[in-house]
C-alpha positions as CSV (number, residue, x, y, z in Angstrom):
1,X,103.3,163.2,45.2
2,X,103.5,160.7,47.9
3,X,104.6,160.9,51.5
4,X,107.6,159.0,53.2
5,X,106.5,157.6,56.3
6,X,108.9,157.4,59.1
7,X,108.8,154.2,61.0
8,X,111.4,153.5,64.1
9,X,114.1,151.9,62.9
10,X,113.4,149.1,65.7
11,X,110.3,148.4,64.3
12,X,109.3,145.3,62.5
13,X,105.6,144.1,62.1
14,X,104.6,140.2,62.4
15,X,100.9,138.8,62.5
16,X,99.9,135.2,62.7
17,X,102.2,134.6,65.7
18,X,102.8,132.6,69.0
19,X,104.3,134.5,71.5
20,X,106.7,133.5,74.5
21,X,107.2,135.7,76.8
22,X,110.0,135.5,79.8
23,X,110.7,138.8,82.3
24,X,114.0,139.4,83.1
25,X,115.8,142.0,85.2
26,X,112.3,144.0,85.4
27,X,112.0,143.7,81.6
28,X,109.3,141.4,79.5
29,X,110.6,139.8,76.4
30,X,109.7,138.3,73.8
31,X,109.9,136.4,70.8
32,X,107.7,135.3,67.7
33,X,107.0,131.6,66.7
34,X,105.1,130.4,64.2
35,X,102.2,128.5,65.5
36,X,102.2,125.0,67.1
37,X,105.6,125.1,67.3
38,X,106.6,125.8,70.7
39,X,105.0,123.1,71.8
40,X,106.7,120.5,69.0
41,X,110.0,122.0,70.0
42,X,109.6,121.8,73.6
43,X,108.6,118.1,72.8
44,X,111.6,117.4,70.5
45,X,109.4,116.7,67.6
46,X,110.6,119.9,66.1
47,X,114.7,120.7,66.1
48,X,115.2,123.5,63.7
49,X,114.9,127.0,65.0
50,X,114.2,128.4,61.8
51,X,111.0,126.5,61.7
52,X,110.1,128.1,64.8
53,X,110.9,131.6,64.9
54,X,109.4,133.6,62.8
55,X,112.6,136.2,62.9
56,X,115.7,135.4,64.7
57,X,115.3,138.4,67.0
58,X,114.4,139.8,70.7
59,X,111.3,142.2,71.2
60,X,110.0,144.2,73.8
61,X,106.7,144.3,71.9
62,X,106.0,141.9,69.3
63,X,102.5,143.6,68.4
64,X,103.6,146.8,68.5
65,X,107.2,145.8,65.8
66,X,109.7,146.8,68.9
67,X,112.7,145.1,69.2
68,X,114.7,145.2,71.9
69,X,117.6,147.5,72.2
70,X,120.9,145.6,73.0
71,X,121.7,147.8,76.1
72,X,118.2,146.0,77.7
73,X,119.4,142.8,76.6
74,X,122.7,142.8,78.2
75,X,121.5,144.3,80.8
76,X,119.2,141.3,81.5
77,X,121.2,138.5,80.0
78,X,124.5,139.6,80.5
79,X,127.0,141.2,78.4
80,X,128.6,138.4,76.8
81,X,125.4,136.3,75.6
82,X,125.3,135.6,72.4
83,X,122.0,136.9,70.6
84,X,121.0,132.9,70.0
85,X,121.5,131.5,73.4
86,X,118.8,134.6,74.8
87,X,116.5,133.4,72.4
88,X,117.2,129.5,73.4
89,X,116.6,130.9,77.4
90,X,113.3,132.6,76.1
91,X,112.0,129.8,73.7
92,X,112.6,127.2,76.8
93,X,111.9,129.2,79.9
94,X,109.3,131.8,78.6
95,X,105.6,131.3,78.9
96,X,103.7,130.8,75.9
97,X,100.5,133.0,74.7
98,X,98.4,131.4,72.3
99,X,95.3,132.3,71.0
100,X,91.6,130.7,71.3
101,X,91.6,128.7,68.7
102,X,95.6,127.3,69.0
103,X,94.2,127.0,72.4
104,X,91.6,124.7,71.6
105,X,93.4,122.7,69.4
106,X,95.9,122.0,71.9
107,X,93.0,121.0,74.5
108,X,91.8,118.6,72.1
109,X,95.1,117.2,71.1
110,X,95.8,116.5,75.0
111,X,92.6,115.4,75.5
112,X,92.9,113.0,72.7
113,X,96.0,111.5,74.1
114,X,94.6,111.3,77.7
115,X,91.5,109.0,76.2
116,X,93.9,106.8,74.2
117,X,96.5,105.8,77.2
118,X,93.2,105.2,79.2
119,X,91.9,102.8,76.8
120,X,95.0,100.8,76.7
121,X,95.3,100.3,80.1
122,X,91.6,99.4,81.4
123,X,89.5,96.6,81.0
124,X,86.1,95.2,81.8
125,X,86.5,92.9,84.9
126,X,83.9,90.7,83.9
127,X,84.4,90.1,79.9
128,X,88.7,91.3,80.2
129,X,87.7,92.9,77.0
130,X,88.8,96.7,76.2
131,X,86.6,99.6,76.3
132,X,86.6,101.5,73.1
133,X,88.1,105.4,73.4
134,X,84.2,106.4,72.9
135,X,83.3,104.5,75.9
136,X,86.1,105.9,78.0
137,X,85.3,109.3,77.0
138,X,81.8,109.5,77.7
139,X,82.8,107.8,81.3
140,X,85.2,110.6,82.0
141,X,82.7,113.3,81.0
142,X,80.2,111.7,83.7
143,X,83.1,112.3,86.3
144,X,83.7,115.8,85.2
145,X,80.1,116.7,85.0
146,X,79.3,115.9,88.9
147,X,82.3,117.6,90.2
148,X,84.5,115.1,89.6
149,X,83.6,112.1,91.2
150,X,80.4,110.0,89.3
151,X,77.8,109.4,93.2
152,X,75.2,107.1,91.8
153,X,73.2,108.1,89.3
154,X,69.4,107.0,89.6
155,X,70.6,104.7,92.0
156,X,70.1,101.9,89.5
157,X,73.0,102.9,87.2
158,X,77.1,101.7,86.8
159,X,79.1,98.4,88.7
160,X,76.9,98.9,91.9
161,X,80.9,100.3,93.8
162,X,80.0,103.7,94.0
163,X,80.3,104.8,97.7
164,X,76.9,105.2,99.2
165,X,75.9,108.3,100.6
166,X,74.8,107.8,104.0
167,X,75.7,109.7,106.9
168,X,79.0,112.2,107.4
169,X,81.6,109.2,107.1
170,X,80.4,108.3,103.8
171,X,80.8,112.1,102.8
172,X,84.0,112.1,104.4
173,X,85.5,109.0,102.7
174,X,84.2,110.2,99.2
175,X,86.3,113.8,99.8
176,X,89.5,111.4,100.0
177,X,88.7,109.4,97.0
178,X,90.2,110.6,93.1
179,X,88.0,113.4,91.2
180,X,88.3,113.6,87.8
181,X,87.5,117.3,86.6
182,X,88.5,117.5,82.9
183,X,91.7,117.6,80.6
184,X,93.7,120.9,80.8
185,X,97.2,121.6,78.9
186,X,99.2,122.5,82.3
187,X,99.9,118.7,82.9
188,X,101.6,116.2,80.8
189,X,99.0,113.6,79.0
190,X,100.3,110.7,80.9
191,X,100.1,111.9,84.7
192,X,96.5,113.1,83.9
193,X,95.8,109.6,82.4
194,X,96.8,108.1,85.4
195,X,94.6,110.8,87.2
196,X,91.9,109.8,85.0
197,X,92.5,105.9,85.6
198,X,92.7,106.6,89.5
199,X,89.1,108.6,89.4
200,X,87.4,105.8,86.6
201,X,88.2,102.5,89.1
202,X,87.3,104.7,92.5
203,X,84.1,105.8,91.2
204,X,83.1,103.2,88.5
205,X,81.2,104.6,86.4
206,X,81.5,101.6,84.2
207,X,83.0,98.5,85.7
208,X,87.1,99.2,85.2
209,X,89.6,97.5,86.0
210,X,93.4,97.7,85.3
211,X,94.5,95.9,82.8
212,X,97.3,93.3,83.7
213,X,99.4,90.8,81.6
214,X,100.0,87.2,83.6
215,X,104.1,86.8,82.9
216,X,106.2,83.6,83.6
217,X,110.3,84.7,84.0
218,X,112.8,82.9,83.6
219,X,116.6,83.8,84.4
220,X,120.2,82.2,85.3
221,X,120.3,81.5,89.3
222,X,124.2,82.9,88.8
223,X,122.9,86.2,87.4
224,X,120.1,87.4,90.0
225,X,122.8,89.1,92.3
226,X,125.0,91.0,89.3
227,X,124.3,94.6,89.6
228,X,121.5,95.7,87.4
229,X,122.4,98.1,84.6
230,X,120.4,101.0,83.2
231,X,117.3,100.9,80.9
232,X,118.1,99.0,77.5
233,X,117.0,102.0,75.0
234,X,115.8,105.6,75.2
235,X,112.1,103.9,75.1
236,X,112.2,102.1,78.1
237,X,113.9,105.2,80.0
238,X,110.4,106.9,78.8
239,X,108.2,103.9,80.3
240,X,110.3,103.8,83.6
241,X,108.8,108.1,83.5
242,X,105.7,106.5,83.3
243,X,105.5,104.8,86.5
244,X,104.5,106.3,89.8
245,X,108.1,105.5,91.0
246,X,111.8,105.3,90.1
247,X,112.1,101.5,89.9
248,X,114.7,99.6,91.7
249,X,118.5,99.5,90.4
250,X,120.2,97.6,92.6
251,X,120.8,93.3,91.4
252,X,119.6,92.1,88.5
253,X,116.8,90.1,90.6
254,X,115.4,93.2,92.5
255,X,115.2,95.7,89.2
256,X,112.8,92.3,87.9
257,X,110.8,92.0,90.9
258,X,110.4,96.4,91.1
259,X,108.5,95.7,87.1
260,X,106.3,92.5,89.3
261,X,102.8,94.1,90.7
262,X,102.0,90.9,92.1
263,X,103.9,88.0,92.5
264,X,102.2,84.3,91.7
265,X,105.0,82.4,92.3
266,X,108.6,82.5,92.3
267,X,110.8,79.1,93.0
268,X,114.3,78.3,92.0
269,X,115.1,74.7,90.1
270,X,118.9,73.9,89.8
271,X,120.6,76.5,88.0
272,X,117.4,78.4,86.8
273,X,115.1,80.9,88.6
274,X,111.1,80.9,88.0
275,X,108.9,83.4,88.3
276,X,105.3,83.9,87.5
277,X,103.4,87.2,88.4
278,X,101.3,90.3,86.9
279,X,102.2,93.4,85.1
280,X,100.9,96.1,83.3
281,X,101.2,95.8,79.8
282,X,103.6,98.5,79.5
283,X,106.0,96.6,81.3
284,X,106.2,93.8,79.0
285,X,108.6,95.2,76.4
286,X,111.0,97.0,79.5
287,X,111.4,93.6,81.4
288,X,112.0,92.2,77.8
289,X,114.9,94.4,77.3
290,X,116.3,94.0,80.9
291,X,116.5,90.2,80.8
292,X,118.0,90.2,77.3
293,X,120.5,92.7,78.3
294,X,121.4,91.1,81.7
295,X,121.2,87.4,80.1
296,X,122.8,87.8,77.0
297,X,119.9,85.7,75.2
298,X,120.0,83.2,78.2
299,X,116.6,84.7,80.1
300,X,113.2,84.6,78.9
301,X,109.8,86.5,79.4
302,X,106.8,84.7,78.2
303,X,103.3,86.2,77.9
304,X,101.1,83.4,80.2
305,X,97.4,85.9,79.7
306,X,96.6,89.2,77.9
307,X,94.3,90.6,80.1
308,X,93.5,89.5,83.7
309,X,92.9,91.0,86.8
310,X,94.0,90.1,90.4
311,X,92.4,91.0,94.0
312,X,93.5,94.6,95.2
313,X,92.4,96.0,91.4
């Protein structure tokens, strides 16, 4: 005759699970997520909770099936906290435990991303052709594999720009300069591509150079000093996050120059203000939006090279 076994009625088993964790009024919580995600929610790539939790419900022990009893939870939460928005607090605030292979596949899908925004956005100086990803990867993994910064290698090899190493200044100058030491999933892909870039045209490697697009704008004279409004879509808010800093929105003329690396020339003819000057390519399709939205239609942004370099690069 078989036996009942008696299980805690607060117990409730779950395998193949990401765990996020959040401690709160000297208690760890938890909940479980299917894998992969987390990370798609906290993205926004994912929106329905029911494709992220595995149950709907607090533990104190996911491995071990133990729930949390609702005297902990108000206790840490508050009283009056509905079961959903605890779970919302621990989904965006809690840290995440993932195993070594969701692990790896994470590292990979960062590092992936890292290599591709790279690519786009260097060139060879001498042809202003592209590198391929392959050619930017194996660059980087010189960096990483001498500490971070590429010193000549058989004295022969790369662009020649490495810094030399003679005597303490030289030694002293190469401590300042970017070090590239390898892709981790703390950071978001596009500040460690911009790490990546920094380290790449310090150290040369290969001969990089950023990549630039020659523009020539065109706008009303009567327009330049109407204040500036905000970013023309969502997508342009995201390539402002991009840059290194928040870019100017004061008059319409100063939020143009803020997109301007360098300025070629800039004159005024009658009614109509000229101005020719480098960009990164990313800043093509922002300035695009910001003169047909300030224009109506009556400002222009042509595309005068593809790829060129200026001195300073």
């Amino acid at each position: 005759m078989p036996q009942n076994i008696n299980q805690p009625s607060n117990q409730i088993r779950l395998t193949n699970v990401s765990l996020v964790r959040l401690k709160k009024g000297k208690k760890r919580f938890e909940i479980a997520c299917y894998k992969n995600k987390v990370l798609e929610y906290r993205s926004g790539v994912e929106t329905d909770l029911d494709n992220v939790l595995q149950i709907p419900n607090v533990f104190l022990s996911v491995s071990k099936g133990q729930t949390a009893p609702s005297e902990d939870l108000k206790k840490a939460f508050g009283a009056k906290t509905p079961l959903n928005d605890i779970i919302m607090e621990i989904l965006n605030k809690g840290e995440m435990q993932v195993g070594e292979k969701e692990r790896h596949a994470q590292l990979e899908r960062v590092h992936n991303e890292v290599i591709d925004i790279v690519a786009g956005k260097l060139i060879d100086p001498r042809s202003k052709r592209v590198y391929t990803t392959g050619m930017i990867d194996k660059a980087l993994d010189q960096l990483s594999s001498h500490g971070g910064a590429a010193h000549k290698i058989d004295e022969g090899k790369g662009s020649g720009t490495a810094t030399p190493t003679n005597g303490e200044s030289s030694k002293e100058k190469a401590k300042e300069m970017p070090t590239w030491t390898g892709v981790v999933t703390t950071k978001s892909a596009k500040s460690q591509a911009l790490d990546a870039m920094k380290a790449l045209i310090a150290w040369q490697p290969i001969p990089v150079a950023r990549a630039r697009m020659r523009l020539r704008v065109t706008c009303p004279t009567s327009i330049l000093k109407q204040p500036a409004k905000g970013p023309a879509t969502k997508e342009s808010q995201e390539d402002e996050a991009e840059g290194e800093g928040e870019k100017s929105t004061g008059m319409v003329k100063d939020r143009i120059l803020s997109y301007v690396e360098q300025v070629e020339t800039q004159d005024t003819m009658g009614q109509e203000w000229e101005l020719v000057g480098f960009v990164e390519p990313g800043a093509f399709k922002v300035l695009g939006e910001i003169i047909g939205g300030e224009t109506k239609g009556r400002g222009r942004v042509e595309v005068l090279d593809m790829a060129v370099t200026h001195e300073g690069d």
